[in-house]
C-alpha positions in Angstrom: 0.0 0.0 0.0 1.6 3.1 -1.2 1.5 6.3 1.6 0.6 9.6 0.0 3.2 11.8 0.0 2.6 15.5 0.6 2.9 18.1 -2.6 5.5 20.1 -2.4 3.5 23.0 -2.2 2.6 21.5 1.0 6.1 21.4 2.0 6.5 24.6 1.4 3.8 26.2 3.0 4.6 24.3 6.2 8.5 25.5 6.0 7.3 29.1 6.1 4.7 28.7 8.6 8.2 27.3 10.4 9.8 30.6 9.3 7.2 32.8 10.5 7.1 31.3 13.8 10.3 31.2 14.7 11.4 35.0 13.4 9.9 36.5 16.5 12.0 34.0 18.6 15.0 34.7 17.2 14.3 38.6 16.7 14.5 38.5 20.7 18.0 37.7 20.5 18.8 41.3 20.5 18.3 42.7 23.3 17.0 46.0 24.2 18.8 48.2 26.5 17.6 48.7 29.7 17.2 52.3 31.9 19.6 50.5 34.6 22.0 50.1 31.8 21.7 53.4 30.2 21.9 55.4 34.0 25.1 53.2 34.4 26.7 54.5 31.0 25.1 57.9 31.9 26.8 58.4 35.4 30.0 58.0 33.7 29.8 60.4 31.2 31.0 64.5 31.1 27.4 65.3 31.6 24.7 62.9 32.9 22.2 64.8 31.8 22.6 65.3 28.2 23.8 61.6 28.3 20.2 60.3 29.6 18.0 62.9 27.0 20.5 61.1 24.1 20.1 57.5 24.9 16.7 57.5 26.2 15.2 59.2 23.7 17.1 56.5 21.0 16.3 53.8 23.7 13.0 52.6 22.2 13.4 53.0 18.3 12.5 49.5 16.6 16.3 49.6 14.9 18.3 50.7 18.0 17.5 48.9 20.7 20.5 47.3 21.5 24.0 48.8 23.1 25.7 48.5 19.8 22.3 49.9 17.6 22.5 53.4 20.7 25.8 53.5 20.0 25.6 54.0 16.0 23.1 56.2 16.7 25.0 58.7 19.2 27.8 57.8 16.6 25.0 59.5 13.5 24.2 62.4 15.7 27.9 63.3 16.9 29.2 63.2 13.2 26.0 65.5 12.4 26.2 67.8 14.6 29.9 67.9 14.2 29.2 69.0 10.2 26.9 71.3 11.6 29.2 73.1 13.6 32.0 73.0 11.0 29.6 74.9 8.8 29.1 77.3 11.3 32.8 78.0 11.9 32.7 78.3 8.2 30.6 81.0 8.3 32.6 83.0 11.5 35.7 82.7 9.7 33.9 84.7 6.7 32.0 87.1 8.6 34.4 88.2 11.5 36.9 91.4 10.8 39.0 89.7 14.1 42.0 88.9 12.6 42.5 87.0 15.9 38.8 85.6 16.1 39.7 84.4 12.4 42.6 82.8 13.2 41.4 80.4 16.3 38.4 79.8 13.6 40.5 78.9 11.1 41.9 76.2 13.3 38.8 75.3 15.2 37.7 74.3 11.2 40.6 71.5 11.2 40.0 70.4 14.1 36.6 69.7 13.1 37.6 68.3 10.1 39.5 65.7 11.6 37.0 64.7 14.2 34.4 64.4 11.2 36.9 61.7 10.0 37.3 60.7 13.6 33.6 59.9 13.8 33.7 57.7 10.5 36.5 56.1 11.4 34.5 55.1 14.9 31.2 54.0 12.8 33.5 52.1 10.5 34.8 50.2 14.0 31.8 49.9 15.6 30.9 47.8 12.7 33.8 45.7 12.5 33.4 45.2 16.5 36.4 46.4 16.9 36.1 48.1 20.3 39.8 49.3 21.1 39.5 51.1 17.2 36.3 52.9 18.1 37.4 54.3 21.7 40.4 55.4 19.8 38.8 57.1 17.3 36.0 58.7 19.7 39.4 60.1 22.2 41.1 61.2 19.3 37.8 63.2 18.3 37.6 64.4 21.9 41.2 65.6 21.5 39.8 67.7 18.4 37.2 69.4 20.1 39.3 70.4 23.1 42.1 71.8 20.8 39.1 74.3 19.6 38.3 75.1 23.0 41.4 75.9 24.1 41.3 78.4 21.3 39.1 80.5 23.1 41.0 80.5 26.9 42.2 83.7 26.3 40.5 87.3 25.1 39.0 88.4 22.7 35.4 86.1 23.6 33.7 84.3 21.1 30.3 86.2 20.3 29.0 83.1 18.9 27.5 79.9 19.9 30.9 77.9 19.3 31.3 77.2 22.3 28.1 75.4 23.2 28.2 73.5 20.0 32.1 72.2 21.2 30.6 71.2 24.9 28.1 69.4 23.3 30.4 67.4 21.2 32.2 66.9 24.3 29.8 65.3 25.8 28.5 63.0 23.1 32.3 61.6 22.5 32.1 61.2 26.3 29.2 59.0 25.4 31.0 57.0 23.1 34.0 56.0 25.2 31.7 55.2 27.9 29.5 52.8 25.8 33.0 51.0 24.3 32.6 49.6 27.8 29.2 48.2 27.4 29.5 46.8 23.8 29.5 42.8 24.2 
């Protein structure tokens, strides 16, 4: 007596009713970041406060819910805020009659050019998993942004907002170095 064998339409319909049940499963693998976690990384930080408005604000979007997805993110927003900025300090070195004002410009514009580099180079690491590469890369952006500071120890002030934009990038490279600790 011969058993029926199922059509292979059959067999396929069962292998993705396999597939669809398991995806959710196995989509759990990632998992999201918790507020304990994100008020440990946050203490640690330059500023604790900007640090928790970031990350908690990132915390619950459907593609960054895990330590290394909050990280690209704060990675994104650094690098565009820092182009941001640069095109600001574009703009002072153009409009200020300071020759001295021009001049700390003119170098706070490298330095921002190399931490925009800095912050691809830590994106570019962060994907490889390469976690020693990408706290280099966010210290060596760091370095940058308090070079252009230091510009601005010393009279005349900077009329502009320079100097809140640079704090801020401060603190989000803060972010980053913290996080290489939390990436698994």
């Amino acid at each position: 007596m011969a058993i029926p064998l199922p059509s292979s339409s059959s067999i396929c319909s069962l292998l993705l009713m396999i597939l669809f049940i398991s995806t959710p499963s196995s989509a759990n693998l990632v998992l999201k970041v918790s507020e304990s976690t994100i008020n440990a990384i946050c203490t640690k930080t330059l500023n604790p406060s900007f640090c928790l408005g970031i990350l908690k604000s990132y915390a619950d979007h459907p593609h960054k819910r895990d330590i290394t997805g909050l990280a690209r993110i704060t990675i994104y927003l650094a690098k565009s805020n820092a182009t941001t900025t640069s095109d600001q300090i574009h703009s002072l070195i153009q409009h200020t009659d300071n020759p001295q004002l021009k001049e700390r410009y003119t170098s706070c514009s490298k330095n921002y050019d190399n931490a925009i580099d800095d912050f691809k180079q830590a994106k570019k690491r962060l994907i490889e998993g390469n976690k020693n590469g990408l706290e280099d890369a966010a210290a060596t952006a760091m370095g940058e942004f308090n070079a252009c500071g230091e510009n601005f120890r010393q009279p005349p002030a900077d009329p502009s907002t320079l100097q809140k934009s640079n704090k801020n990038l401060l603190d989000f490279c803060s972010i980053v170095l913290v996080m290489t600790k939390f990436l698994p």
